[in-house]
N, C-alpha and C positions, 0 to 999 in steps of 0.2 A: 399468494404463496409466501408473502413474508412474515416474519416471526420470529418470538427468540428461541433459537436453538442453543442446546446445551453440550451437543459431542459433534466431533468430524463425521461423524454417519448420519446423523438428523442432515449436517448440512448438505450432503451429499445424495439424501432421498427428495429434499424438499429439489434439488434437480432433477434429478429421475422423473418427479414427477413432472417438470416441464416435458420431458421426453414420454413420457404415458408409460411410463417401464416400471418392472415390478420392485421395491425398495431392497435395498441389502441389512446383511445385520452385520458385517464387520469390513475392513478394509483389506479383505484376506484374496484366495484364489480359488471362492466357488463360484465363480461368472465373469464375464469380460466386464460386466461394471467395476465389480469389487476390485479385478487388477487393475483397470483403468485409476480409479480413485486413490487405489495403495501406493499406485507409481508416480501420479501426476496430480493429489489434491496438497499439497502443500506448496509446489510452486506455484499452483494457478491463484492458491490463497496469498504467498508474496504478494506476488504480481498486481493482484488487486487491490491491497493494501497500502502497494507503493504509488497507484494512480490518482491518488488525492490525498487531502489533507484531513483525513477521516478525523474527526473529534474525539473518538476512542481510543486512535494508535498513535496519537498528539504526544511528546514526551518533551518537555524543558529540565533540559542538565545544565548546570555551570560546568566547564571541561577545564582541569587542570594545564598547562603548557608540557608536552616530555623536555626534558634535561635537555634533547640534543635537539639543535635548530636545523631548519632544513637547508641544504646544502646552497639553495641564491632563490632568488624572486622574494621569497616573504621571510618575517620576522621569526614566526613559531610555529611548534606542529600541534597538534591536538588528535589524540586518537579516539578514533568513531567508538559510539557504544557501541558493545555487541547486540546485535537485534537490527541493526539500523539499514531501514529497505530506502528511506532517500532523503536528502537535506534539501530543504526547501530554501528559498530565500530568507538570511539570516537579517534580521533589526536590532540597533543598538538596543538591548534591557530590553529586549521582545518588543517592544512598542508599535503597534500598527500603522504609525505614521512615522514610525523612527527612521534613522538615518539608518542606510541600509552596509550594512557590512560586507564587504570585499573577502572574497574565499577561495579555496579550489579543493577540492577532491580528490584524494590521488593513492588511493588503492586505502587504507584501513584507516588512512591520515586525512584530518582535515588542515589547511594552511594555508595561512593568516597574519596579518600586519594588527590582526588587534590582541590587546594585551592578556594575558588571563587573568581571572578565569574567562573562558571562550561562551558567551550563553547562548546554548545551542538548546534549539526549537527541530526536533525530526521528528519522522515518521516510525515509529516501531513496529517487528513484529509483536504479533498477536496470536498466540496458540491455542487462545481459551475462547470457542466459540461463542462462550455466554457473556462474553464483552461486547460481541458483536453489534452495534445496533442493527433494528429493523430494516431501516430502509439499504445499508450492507448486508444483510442478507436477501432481500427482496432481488438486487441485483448482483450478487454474487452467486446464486443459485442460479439464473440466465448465465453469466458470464461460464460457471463450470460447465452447465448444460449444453450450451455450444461448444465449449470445449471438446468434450466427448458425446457429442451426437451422432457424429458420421461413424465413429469406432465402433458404439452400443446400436446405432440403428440401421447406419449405413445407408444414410439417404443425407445427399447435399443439400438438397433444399431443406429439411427439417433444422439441418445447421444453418445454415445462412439465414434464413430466419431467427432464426433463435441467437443470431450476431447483430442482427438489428435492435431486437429484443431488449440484449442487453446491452446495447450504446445506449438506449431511449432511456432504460432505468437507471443508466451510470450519470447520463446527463441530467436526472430530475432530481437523484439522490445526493448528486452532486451540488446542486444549488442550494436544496434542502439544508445541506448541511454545511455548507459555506454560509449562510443566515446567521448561524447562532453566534452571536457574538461581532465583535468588528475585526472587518476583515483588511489580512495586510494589500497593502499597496501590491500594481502590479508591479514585476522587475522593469525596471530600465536596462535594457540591453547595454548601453553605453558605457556604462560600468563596467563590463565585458571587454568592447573593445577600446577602451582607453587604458586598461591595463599595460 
């Protein structure tokens, strides 16, 4: 079932059809799929998006400092780009063995004892399905399927299944695409707690 899709409604059939259910032409209200998808396909695409380090919603900024420092603990603030579903573990000049940069997160700000520019490595949203890779879609198609299984079909076990489904294709899509490239170091908790 995966493939490149080019609109929210392809993404949203190629689920259907893990459900065996007849496909929609818009994300409107002539069926409980359609309103299921029109109310809840954008968070569940967030949501997936912000569970790995997908190599298509990958974005490196250099981040300006704002004027005004933050009020105690760190040096500067930095504000999040708009899009940004999660900051992963930050490396001096991205480097995947680099020395790992000391951060916190705290509502639109990021903040930091390192100087700017701040180079921030996140997670973006992605609104254009045709960026999607394959194997993102192979398991985000499982993922919204069990989403709305039990809504559109009303049976538990066809969900729960279909949750298994897609942990299997999150975990194999997942390594897949952790491969490409050298990957960073795991966090050191201890950074954490010796702040």
């Amino acid at each position: 079932m995966s493939g490149t899709v080019h609109t929210s409604v392809e993404m949203a059939n190629l689920a259907l059809a893990h459900l065996k259910e007849a496909p929609i032409r818009d994300f409107d209200f002539s069926s409980v799929a359609s309103r299921w998808f029109r109310n809840h396909y954008a968070a569940h695409r967030d949501t997936y998006l912000a569970m790995h380090d997908w190599d298509f919603a990958v974005e490196l900024v250099n981040l300006p400092a704002e004027t005004q420092k933050p009020s105690f603990r760190w040096s500067y603030q930095y504000r999040k780009p708009t899009g940004t579903l999660r900051i992963p573990q930050q490396t001096v000049a991205g480097e995947p063995d680099g020395r790992t940069i000391p951060f916190e997160v705290i509502g639109q700000r990021l903040m930091s004892d390192f100087a700017p520019p701040f180079p921030l490595r996140h997670i973006k949203r992605v609104t254009s399905e045709a960026e999607f890779s394959p194997l993102f879609v192979h398991g985000f198609s499982l993922f919204l399927a069990a989403g709305c299984a039990h809504v559109i079909t009303g049976k538990n076990s066809r969900a729960e299944a279909l949750r298994q489904a897609a942990n299997e294709a999150f975990e194999q899509a997942g390594g897949f695409d952790a491969q490409q490239g050298t990957p960073l170091p795991s966090i050191d908790l201890d950074i954490i707690t010796d702040r």
